[in-house]
SEZARO-707854 format. One line per field, with one value per residue (C-alpha): residue number from 1; residue in one letter; z, y, x. Coordinates in nm, 4 decimals, decimal comma. Each point is the difference from the previous one (the first is absolute). Example, Ala and Ser with C-alpha at 12.3 -4.5 7.8 and 13.67 -1.06 7.14 Angstrom:
% residues 2
i = [1:2]
aa = [A:S]
Z = [0,7800:-0,0660]
Y = [-0,4500:0,3440]
X = [1,2300:0,1370]
% end
This chain:
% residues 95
i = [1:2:3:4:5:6:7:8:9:10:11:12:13:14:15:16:17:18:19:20:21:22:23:24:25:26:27:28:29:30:31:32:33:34:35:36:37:38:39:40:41:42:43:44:45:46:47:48:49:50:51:52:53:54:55:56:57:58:59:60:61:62:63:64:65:66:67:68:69:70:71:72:73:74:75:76:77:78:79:80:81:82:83:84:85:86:87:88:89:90:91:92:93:94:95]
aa = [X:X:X:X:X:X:X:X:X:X:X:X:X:X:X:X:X:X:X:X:X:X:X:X:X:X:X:X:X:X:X:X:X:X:X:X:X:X:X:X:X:X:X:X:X:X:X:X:X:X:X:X:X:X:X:X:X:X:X:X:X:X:X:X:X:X:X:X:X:X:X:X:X:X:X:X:X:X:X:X:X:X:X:X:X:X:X:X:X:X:X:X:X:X:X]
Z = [-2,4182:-0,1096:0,1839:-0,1306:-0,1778:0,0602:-0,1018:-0,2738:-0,1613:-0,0463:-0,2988:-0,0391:-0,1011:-0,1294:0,2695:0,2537:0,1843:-0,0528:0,2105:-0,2434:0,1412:-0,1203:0,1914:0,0516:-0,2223:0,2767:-0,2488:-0,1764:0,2447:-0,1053:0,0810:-0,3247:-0,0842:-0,2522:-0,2797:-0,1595:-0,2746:0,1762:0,0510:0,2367:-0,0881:0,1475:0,0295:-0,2948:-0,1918:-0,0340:-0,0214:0,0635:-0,0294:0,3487:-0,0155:0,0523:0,1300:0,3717:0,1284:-0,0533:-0,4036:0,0123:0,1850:-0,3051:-0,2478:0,1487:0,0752:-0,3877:-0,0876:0,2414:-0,1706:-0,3703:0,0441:0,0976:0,3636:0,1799:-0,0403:0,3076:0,1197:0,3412:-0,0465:0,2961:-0,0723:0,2661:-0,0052:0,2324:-0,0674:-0,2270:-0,1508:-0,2322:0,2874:0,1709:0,3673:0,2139:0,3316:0,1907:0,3463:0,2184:-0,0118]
Y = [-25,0706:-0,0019:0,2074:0,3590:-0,0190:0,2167:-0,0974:0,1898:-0,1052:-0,3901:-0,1082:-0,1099:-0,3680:-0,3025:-0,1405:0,2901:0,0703:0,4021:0,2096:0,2399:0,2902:0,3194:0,2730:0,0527:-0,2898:-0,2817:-0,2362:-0,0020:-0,0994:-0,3846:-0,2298:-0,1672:-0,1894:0,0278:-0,2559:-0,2114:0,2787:0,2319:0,1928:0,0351:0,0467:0,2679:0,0715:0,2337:0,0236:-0,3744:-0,1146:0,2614:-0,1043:0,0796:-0,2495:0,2229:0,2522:0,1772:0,0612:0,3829:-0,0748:-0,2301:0,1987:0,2384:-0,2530:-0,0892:0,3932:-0,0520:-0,2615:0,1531:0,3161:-0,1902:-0,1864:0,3152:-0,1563:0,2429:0,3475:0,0809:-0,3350:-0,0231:-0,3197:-0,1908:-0,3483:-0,1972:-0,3113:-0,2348:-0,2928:-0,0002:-0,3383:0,0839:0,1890:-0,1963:0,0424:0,0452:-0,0731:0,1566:-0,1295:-0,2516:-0,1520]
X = [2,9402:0,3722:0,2433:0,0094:-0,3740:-0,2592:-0,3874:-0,0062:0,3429:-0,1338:-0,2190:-0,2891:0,0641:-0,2282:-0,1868:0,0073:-0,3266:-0,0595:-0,2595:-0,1015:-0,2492:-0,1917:-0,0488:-0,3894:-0,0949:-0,0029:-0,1911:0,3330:0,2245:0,1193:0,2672:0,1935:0,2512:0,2881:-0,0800:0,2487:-0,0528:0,0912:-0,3493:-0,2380:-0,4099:-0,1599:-0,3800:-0,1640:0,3698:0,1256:0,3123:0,2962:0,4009:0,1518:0,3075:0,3358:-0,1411:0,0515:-0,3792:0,0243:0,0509:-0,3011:-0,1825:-0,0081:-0,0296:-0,3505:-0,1242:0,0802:-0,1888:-0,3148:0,0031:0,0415:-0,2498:-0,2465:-0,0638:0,1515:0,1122:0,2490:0,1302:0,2424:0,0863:0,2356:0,1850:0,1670:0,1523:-0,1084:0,1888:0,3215:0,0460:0,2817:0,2565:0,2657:0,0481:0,3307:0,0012:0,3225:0,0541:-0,0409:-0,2862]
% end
């Protein structure tokens, strides 16, 4: 993570590997990655844009997309980014 960043202040980028997770809807729980188009596909509501977002902002945008497509009501939805393919790394230090 570059100096000075906190989780939530890097995007999403293309090819990122996200942990996205309901609360009480285990079935739901998947692993995706970030395609080229900058969307990931999610079970019941398809593909959703992620790309430039931090996780909270697409955490919303698929509680959205849940409740859209009449799925879901109350979605808690939790993304975390398992892999960041996009974000440089600076390494301070002897190594």
């Amino acid at each position: 993570m570059p100096a000075g960043a906190t989780a939530e202040s890097l995007l999403i980028g293309r090819g990122d590997l996200l942990h996205v997770s309901m609360f009480r809807e285990p079935d739901l729980e998947q692993k995706v990655r970030v395609k080229d188009s900058g969307e990931i596909d999610l079970s019941l509501v398809g593909a959703v844009s992620v790309a430039g977002k931090t996780p909270g902002t697409a955490a919303k945008i698929i509680e959205d997309a849940y409740i859209k497509g009449n799925f879901l009501n109350h979605p808690q939805v939790s993304v975390l980014v398992e892999e960041y393919a996009t974000q440089d790394v600076s390494i301070l230090g002897q190594v």
